[in-house]
N, C-alpha and C positions, 0 to 999 in steps of 0.2 A: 402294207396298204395295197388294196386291188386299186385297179384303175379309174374306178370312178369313186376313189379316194372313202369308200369304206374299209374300217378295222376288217385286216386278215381273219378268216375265223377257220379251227379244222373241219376238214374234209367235207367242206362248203357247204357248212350250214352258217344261217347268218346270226347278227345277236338276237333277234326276237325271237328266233327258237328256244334259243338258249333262256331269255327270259320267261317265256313262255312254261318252258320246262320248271323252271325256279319259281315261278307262281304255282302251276299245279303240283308241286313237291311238297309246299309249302300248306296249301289247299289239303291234301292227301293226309299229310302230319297234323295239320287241325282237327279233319276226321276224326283221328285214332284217338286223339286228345278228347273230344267228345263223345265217343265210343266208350270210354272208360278204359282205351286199352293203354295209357302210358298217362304219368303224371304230367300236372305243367312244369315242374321242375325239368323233367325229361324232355318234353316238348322244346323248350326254352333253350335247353342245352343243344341240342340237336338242331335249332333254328340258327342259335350262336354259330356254331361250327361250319356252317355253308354260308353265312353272311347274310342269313334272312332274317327279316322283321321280327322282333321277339312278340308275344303275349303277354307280357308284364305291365305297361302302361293302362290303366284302367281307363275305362270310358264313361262318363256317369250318363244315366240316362234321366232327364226329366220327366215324370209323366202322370198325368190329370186325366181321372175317369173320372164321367159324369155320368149316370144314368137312373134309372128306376125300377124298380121289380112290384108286381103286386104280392100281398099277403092275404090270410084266409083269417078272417077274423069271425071268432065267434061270438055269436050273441050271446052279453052278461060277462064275458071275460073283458079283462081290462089289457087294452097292452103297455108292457113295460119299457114305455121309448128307451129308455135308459141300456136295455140290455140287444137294443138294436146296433150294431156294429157292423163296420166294414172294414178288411182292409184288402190289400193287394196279394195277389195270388204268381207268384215269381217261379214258381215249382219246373217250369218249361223252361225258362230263360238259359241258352246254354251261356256256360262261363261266368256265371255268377260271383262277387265274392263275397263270401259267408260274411256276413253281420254289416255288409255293406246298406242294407234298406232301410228308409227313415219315410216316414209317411205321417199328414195327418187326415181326417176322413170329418165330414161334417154330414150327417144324414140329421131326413128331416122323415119322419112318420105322422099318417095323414091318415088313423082307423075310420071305419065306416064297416057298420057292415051290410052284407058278408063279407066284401072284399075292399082291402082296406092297398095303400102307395105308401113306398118308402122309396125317398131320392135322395141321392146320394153324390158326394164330389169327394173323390181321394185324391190326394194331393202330395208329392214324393219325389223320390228319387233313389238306382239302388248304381252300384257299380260293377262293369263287366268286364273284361278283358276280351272282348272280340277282335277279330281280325281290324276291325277297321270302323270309324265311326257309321259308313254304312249297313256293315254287316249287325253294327247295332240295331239300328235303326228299324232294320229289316225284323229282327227277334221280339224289338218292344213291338211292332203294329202284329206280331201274328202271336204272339204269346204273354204280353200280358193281359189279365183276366181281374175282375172284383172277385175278391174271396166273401163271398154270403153265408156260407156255414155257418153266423152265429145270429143271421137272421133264421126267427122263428115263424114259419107257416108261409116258408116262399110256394108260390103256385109255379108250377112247373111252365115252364117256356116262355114266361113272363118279363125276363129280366132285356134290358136295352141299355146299353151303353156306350158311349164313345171313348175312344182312348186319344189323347194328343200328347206328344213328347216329344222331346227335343235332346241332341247330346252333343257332349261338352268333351274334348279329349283334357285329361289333369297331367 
């Protein structure tokens, strides 16, 4: 113990270096893991062996997009509400795990022509393994998106949506 009854540490560095260091080691190996350049097996093992936080605990994320896009309707064509769909587009979200997403989507279609609204509320939740229920948090508001691909005659730049979500450590 030094004198002002802090833990001895070598060659006088104090602990918050030291943890400092053991965060960004930690930060660097999530990199690589998101890089594609090492599994999470690997990851995990190598988190295991220094005493840091593993990636195994999933984080679920809850989250409800609301918005609307206009479509280009033509005169004398009928639209098929029916094959208007939506779901969530997770393709960005790093750490994902595979067959974790469950969603339901209630769109409403409102033709008119020429240009006809389709609004929309998905409603779900997928699981991540991120660093931390923040580091979730942060991925759901920058990268989840409504997957519209199976709307037909979206007008380009039209679409408006909001995301809200919430997450849950399991």
């Amino acid at each position: 113990m030094t004198a002002n009854n802090q833990p001895d540490t070598p060659a006088g560095h104090d602990i918050t270096t030291l943890d400092e260091f053991r965060t960004d080691l930690r930060d660097y190996m999530i990199q690589r893991f998101r890089d594609d350049e090492m599994s999470r097996a690997d990851l995990n093992q190598f988190l295991r062996r220094f005493g840091l936080p593993t990636c195994e605990a999933p984080i679920r994320v809850h989250y409800t997009l609301t918005g609307h896009v206009e479509i280009d309707v033509t005169a004398g064509n009928g639209v098929d509400r029916a094959s208007f769909t939506v779901g969530a587009d997770l393709t960005e979200l790093d750490m994902l795990v595979d067959g974790s997403d469950r969603h339901d989507a209630m769109v409403k279609v409102y033709p008119s022509t020429p240009v006809g609204v389709v609004l929309y509320t998905l409603s779900g939740h997928c699981d991540v393994t991120a660093p931390d229920p923040g580091y979730a948090a942060t991925e759901a508001n920058s990268y989840l998106y409504p997957d519209l691909s199976h709307l037909v005659g979206v007008r380009e730049g039209t679409d408006h949506f909001d995301v809200r979500f919430r997450t849950e450590v399991r």
